[in-house]
C-alpha positions in Angstrom: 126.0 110.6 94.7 124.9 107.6 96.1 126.8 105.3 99.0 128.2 102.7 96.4 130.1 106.0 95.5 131.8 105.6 99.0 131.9 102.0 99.7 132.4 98.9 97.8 129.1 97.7 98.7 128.0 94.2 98.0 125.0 95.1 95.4 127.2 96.6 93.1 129.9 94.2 93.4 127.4 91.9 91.9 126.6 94.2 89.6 129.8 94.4 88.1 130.4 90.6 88.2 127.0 89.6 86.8 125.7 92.7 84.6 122.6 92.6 86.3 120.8 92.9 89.5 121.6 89.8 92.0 119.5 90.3 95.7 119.7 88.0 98.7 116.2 86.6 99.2 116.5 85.7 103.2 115.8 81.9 104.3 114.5 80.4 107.0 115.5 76.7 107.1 114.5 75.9 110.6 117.7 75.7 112.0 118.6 75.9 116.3 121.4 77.3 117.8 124.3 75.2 120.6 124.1 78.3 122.4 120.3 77.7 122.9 119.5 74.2 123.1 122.1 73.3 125.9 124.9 71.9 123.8 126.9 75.2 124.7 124.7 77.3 126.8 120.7 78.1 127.1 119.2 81.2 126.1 120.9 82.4 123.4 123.1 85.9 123.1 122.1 88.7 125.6 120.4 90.4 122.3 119.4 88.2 120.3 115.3 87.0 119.2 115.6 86.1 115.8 112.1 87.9 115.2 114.3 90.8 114.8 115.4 89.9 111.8 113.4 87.0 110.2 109.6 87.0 109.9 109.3 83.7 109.4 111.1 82.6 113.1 108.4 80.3 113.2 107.2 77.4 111.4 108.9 77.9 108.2 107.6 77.3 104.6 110.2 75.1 102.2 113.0 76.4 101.1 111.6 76.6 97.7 108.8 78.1 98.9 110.5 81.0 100.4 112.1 81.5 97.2 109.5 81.8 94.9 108.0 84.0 97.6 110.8 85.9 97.8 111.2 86.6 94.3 107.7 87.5 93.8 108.5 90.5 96.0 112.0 91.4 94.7 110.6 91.5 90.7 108.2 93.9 91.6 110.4 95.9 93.7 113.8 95.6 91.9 113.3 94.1 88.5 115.7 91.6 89.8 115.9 88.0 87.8 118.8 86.4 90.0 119.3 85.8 93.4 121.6 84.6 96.3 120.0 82.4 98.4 120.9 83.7 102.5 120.2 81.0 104.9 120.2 83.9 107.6 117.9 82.4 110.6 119.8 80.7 114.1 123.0 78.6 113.0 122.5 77.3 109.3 125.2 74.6 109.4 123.9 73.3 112.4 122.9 70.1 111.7 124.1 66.4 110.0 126.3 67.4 106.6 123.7 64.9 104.7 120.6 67.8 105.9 122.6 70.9 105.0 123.2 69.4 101.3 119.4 68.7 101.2 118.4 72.4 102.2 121.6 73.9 100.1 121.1 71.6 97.1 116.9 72.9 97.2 118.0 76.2 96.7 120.9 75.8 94.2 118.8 73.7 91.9 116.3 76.8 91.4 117.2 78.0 87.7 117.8 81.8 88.8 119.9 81.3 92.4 123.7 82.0 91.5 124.3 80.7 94.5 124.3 80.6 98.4 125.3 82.8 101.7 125.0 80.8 104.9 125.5 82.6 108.7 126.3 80.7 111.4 128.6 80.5 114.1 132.6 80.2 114.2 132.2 77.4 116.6 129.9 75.4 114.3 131.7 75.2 110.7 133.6 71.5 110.9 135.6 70.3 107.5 132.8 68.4 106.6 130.7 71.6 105.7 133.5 73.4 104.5 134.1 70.7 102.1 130.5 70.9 101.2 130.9 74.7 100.7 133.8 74.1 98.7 132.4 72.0 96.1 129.7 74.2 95.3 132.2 76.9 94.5 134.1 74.3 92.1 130.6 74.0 90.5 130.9 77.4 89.5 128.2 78.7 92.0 128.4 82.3 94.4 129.4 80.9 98.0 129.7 83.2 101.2 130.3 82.0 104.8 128.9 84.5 107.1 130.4 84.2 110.5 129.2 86.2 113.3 132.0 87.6 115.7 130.4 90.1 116.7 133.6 91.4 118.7 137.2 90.8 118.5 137.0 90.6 122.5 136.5 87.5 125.0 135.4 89.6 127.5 132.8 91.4 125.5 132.1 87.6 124.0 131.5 86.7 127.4 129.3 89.0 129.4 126.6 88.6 126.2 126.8 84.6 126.7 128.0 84.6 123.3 129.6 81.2 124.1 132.5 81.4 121.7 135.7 83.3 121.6 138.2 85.4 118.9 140.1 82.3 118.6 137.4 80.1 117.8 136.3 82.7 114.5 140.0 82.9 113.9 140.5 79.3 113.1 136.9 78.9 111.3 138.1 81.9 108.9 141.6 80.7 108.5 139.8 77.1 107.1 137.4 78.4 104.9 139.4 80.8 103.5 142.0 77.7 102.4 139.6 76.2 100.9 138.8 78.9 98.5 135.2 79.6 100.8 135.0 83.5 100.8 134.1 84.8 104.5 131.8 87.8 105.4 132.4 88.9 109.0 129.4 90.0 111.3 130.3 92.9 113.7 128.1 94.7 116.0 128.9 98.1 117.0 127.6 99.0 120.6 127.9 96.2 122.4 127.7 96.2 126.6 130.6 98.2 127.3 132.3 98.9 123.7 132.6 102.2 121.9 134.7 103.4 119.5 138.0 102.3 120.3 137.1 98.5 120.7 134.8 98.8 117.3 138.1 99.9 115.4 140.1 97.1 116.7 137.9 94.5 116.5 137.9 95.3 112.6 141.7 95.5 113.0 142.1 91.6 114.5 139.9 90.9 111.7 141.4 92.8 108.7 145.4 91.0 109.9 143.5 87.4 109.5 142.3 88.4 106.3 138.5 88.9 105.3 136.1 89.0 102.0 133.4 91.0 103.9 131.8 92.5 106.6 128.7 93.5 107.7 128.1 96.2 110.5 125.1 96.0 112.7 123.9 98.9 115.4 123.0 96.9 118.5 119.4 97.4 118.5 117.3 96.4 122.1 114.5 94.4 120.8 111.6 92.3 123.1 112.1 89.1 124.7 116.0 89.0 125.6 118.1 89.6 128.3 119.5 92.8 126.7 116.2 94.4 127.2 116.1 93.5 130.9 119.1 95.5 131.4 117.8 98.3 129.3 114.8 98.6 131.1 117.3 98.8 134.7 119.8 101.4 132.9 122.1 98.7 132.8 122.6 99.8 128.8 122.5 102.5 127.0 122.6 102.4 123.1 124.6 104.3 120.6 123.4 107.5 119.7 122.4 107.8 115.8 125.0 110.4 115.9 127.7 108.1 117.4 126.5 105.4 115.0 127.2 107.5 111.9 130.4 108.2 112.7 131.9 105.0 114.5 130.8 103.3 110.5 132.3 105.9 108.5 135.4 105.5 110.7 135.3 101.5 110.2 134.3 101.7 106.0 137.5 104.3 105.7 139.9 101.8 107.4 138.9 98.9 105.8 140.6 97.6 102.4 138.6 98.7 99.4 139.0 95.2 98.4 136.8 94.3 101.1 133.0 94.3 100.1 130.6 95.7 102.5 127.5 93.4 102.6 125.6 95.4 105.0 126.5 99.0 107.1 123.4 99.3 109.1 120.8 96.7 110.4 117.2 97.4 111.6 114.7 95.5 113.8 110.4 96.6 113.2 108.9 98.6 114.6 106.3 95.9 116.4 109.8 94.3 118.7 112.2 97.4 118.6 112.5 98.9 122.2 115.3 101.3 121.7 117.5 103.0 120.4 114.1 104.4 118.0 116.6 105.1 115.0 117.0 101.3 114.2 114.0 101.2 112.8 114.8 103.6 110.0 117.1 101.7 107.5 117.4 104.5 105.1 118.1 107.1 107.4 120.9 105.5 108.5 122.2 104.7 105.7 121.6 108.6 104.2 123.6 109.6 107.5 126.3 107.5 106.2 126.4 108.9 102.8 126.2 112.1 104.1 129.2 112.0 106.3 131.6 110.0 104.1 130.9 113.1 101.9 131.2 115.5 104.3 134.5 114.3 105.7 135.6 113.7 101.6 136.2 110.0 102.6 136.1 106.8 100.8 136.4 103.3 101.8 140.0 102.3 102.6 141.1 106.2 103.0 142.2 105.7 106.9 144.1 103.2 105.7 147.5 104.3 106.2 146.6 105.9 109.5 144.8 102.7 111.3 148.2 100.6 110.1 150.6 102.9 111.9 148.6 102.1 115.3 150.1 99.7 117.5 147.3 97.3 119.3 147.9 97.3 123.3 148.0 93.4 123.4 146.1 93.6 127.2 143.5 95.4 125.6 142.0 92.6 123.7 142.1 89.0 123.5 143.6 88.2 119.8 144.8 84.9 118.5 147.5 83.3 118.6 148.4 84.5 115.6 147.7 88.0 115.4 149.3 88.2 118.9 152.6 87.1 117.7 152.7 89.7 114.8 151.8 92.4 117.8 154.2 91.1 120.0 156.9 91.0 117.2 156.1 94.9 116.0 156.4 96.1 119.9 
């Protein structure tokens, strides 16, 4: 058995839509962030140094340079011939409409990219981009809007300077998705003062808005943030591989198996990882997922039924408008 035997994961989904191998080669465009350059805060998130997950965090080649590096590597690896082009580094709409068509188009005119994924923030995706995303998708080619939430709750949002609220991803979703634009949701399990209960209902909020994907991250302590300052005091103390395994098998049963998983685990290297160790080790995690979803005889979307019945304590977290009102209405 292997974990696409669980979970609708996002390389087999394009598997069944393409008949062949599609990978994400991961981009670097050069972008900043508002939450680091003083147009909505300095310093970033609490956690984050993009090091921990793009090597190239400084001084970028092209775009089509990273591509045909990229696929050098994934040939050998995968046999792959077509790719998804992830502008993954900082905010990747961050910037005039007329430079994010440039960087987009450099990718989308490469003969074996299907298509593009761009992360960024809900607080950075105006109609102008949208639109842009949009008509790629009427062109025929694969489009994903990453956002990262993170968590469903302000307060959470807050204390690591996130610098954007559940309202603001609610909104950004809600527009995207009218447009056609399917959205992959970024959550991070193990946040400053989060556990289980607050990693179920943040998928919860974002399951009633309505979703495409999501991607689970462990929050991983790396060098040179804040995070690792309050690490070092015992200010934070990170999931457990243990608690991790199980907190993501509870969050891929009670999601839709509709949804596609893009990611259940993320690592940092070894060379900036401070704790927890386990990050580091991509395919043990993701072993210790397989293992337990076959353990517990679970599948994606099994805990369905179960995570419905639950009525949300509307003081517990800070939901839309919108999802409010249905809470409100069910009490």
């Amino acid at each position: 058995m292997a974990l696409s035997d669980y979970v609708n994961t996002f390389g087999q989904d394009l598997l069944r839509r393409y008949g062949e191998r599609v990978h994400k080669l991961a981009i670097n465009a050069g972008f900043s962030c508002p939450n680091r350059d003083g147009s909505k805060g300095w310093g970033g998130c609490t956690f984050c140094n993009n090091a921990s997950f793009n090597p190239n965090a400084r001084r970028p080649p092209t775009v089509a340079e990273q591509i045909e590096s990229g696929r050098r590597v994934l040939r050998k690896r995968t046999g792959a011939r077509r790719y998804i082009a992830y502008f993954q580094a900082y905010t990747n709409t961050y910037a005039d409409v007329s430079h994010l068509a440039q960087l987009y188009g450099e990718a989308l005119a490469q003969p074996d990219v299907v298509g593009i994924s761009v992360g960024t923030r809900p607080d950075c995706v105006p109609d102008q981009v949208l639109d842009l995303l949009s008509s790629y998708r009427r062109q025929g080619h694969e489009v994903w809007l990453e956002l990262g939430l993170q968590s469903a709750f302000d307060d959470t949002l807050e204390r690591v300077n996130r610098g954007h609220g559940f309202d603001e991803y609610a909104e950004a979703a809600s527009r995207a998705r009218q447009r056609g634009i399917p959205v992959c949701c970024h959550l991070i399990v193990g946040l400053p003062g989060e556990g289980r209960e607050r990693a179920l209902a943040s998928l919860q909020q974002v399951l009633e808005l309505g979703v495409e994907g999501l991607k689970l991250h462990p929050l991983h302590v790396v060098k040179g943030t804040l995070l690792a300052n309050q690490w070092r005091r015992g200010g934070y103390h990170p999931l457990t591989f243990e608690d991790y395994i199980s907190i993501a098998c509870d969050m891929i049963e009670q999601a839709p198996p509709t949804v596609v998983y893009h990611r259940v685990t993320g690592t940092a290297s070894r060379e900036i990882l401070l704790a927890p160790a386990w990050c580091s080790k991509k395919w043990a995690v993701l072993n210790g997922i397989e293992r337990e979803l076959a353990r517990r005889g679970a599948r994606q979307g099994q805990g369905l039924s179960a995570a419905g019945s639950r009525t949300l304590n509307v003081g517990d977290a800070p939901a839309p408008r919108s999802v409010r009102k249905r809470v409100l209405h069910r009490r």
